[in-house]
Every structure is written in structure tokens, then in C-alpha cells.
C-alpha positions in Angstrom: 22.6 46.9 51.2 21.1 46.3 54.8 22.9 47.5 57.9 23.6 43.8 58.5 25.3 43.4 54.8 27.2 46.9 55.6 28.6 45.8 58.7 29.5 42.4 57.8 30.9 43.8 54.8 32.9 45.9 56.6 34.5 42.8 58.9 35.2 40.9 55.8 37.3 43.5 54.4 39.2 43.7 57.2 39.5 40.4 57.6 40.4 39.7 54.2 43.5 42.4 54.5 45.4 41.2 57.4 44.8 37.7 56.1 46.0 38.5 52.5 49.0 40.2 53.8 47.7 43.7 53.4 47.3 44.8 57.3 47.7 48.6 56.4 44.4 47.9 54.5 42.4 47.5 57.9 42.8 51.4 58.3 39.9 52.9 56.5 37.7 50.8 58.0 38.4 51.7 61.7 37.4 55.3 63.9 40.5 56.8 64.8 39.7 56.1 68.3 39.0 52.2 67.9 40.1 50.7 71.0 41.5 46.8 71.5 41.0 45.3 74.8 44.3 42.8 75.1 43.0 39.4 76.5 42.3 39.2 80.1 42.1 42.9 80.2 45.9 43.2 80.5 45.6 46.3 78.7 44.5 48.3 75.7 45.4 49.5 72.6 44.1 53.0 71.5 44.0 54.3 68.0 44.1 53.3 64.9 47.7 53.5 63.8 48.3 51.3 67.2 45.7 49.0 66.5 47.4 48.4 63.0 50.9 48.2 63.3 50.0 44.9 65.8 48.3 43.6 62.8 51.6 44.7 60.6 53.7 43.0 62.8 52.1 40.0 62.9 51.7 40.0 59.2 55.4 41.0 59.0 56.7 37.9 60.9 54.2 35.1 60.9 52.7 32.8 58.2 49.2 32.2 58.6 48.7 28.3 58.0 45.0 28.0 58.4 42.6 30.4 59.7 38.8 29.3 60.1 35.9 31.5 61.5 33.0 30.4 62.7 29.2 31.5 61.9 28.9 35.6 62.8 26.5 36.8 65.4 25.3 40.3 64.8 23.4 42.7 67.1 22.4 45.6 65.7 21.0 49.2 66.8 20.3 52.1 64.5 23.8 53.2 65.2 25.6 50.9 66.7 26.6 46.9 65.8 28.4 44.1 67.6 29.9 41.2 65.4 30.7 38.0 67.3 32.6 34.7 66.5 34.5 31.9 67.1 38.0 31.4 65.3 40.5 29.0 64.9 44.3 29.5 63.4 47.6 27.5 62.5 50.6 30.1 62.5 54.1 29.8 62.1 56.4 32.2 64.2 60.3 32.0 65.0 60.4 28.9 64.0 57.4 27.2 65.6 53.5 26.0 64.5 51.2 27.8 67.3 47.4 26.7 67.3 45.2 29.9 68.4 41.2 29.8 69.1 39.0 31.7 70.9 36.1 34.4 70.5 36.4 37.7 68.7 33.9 40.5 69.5 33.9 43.8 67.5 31.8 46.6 68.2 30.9 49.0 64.9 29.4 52.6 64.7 27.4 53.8 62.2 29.3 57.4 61.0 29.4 59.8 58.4 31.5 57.4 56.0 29.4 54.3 57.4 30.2 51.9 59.6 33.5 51.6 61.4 34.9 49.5 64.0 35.8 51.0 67.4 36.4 48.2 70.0 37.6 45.0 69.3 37.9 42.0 72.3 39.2 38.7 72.0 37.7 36.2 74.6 38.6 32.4 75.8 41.7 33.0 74.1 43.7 29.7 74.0 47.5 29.4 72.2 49.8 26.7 72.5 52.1 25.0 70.3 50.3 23.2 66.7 51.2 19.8 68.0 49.9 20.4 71.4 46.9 21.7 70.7 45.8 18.9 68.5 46.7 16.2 71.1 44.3 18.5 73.4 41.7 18.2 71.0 41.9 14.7 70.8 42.1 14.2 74.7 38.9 16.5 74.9 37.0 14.7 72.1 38.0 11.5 74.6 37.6 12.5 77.8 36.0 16.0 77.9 36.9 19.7 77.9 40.3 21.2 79.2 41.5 24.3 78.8 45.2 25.4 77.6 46.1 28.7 79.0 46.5 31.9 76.6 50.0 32.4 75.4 50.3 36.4 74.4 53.7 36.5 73.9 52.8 35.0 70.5 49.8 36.2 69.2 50.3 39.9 70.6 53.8 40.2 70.8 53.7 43.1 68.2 50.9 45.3 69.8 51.9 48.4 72.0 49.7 48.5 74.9 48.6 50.9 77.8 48.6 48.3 80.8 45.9 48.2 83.0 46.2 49.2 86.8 44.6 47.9 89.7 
């Protein structure tokens, strides 16, 4: 396979795990030192057993409804790759339908056992609540964009996280 195959390969799989209920899965393909930047740079999550028991969590106590993602952009160096795309998902947590979109940018490295992931950033984050979101849609597709402000108590409730000072 390419490099481009390898790495997308590699995002598929992990994809594939938290999405099938399988976060512990995600592991092998991650460094030990991947690093998630929490939106708005409100902090970060180092290592790889942090990085997956946020995915564990979520797994553990929401149900994904739908999950779409968009067309992959890929930038690759001889060792180094980042993977970029847009995403859209229905989830249902304590009780309630939340609508999640936004951008999600991971950053590979090429290593001994081949590529891994080692920094992940979600960008234009927006969450509200199912039925909100698509009357926003609808008011956008009518009148033009808008914007409905990130909710992280949702989406990253279950990630422990190094804040960020200053």
C-alpha cells in the first residue's frame, strides 16, 4: 500500500472501533505520547491510555445515532501525515438527542510499527440539542449562516484534561 492508503487505513480503524463500540481498539494505533488538544484550547489530553478512556466513556454512556464524515484531506511528508475532515453526529446521552459537527484534524508519524497518530484537534466544534440544531440548519439554509456555540460538557465530559494557563 501507499503512505496515503497506510495512513488512511490507520484512521479508518480507529474510526471504525469507537464507532462499533470497541474504543479500547483505538490503542495500537496511537504513540504513547499522542496528544488531544480539547476545543478552544481549554486544555489537553496526554497519552494514550488518557486519550482512550475519553473515547471509553463516551462509548460507555452514549448511543451514536448517526455519524457522517466528510471527504479526507491528507498532507503527507516522508514521515509525517495530517488527515483532515468535516463530521457530523446524532448522539443520545442522559436522556437527550445532541447534534455535534465540526472539523477533526489528526496528525500521524511514520514509526517503527508504521504510522501512528500523535495529535488529534477538533475545530468549529458546534453541539446543541438534535432538535435545535436542525431548526438551525433550516434557519441557515433560509437566511444564512449562524453559529451555535460548542457544548463540551457533552461531547467531552469523559476526557481528563491538563487545563491550559494563561
Amino acid at each position: 500500500m501507499s503512505d496515503e492508503e497506510d495512513v488512511l487505513a490507520e484512521l479508518d480503524a480507529i474510526e471504525r472501533a469507537w464507532l462499533e463500540g470497541r474504543p479500547r481498539q483505538i490503542e495500537p494505533h496511537l504513540d504513547p505520547d499522542v496528544v488531544m488538544v480539547l476545543p478552544g484550547f481549554s486544555g489537553r489530553v496526554r497519552g494514550s491510555d488518557a486519550f482512550t478512556a475519553g473515547f471509553v466513556e463516551f462509548c460507555e454512556t452514549a448511543n451514536i445515532v448517526d455519524y457522517e464524515r466528510g471527504h479526507t484531506e491528507l498532507d503527507l511528508t516522508p514521515t509525517t501525515a495530517v488527515a483532515s475532515f468535516l463530521f457530523s453526529m446524532t448522539y443520545e446521552r442522559g436522556g437527550a438527542r445532541w447534534r455535534s459537527t465540526g472539523r477533526d484534524v489528526w496528525v500521524f508519524a511514520r514509526t517503527d510499527e508504521g504510522w501512528r497518530a500523535v495529535w488529534r484537534l477538533m475545530l468549529d466544534l458546534a453541539e446543541a440539542p438534535a432538535e435545535h440544531a436542525r431548526k438551525q440548519a433550516h434557519r441557515e439554509h433560509e437566511h444564512g449562516s449562524a453559529h451555535c456555540e460548542p457544548s463540551e460538557r457533552n461531547l467531552f465530559r469523559g476526557f481528563v484534561f491538563e487545563a491550559q494557563q494563561g
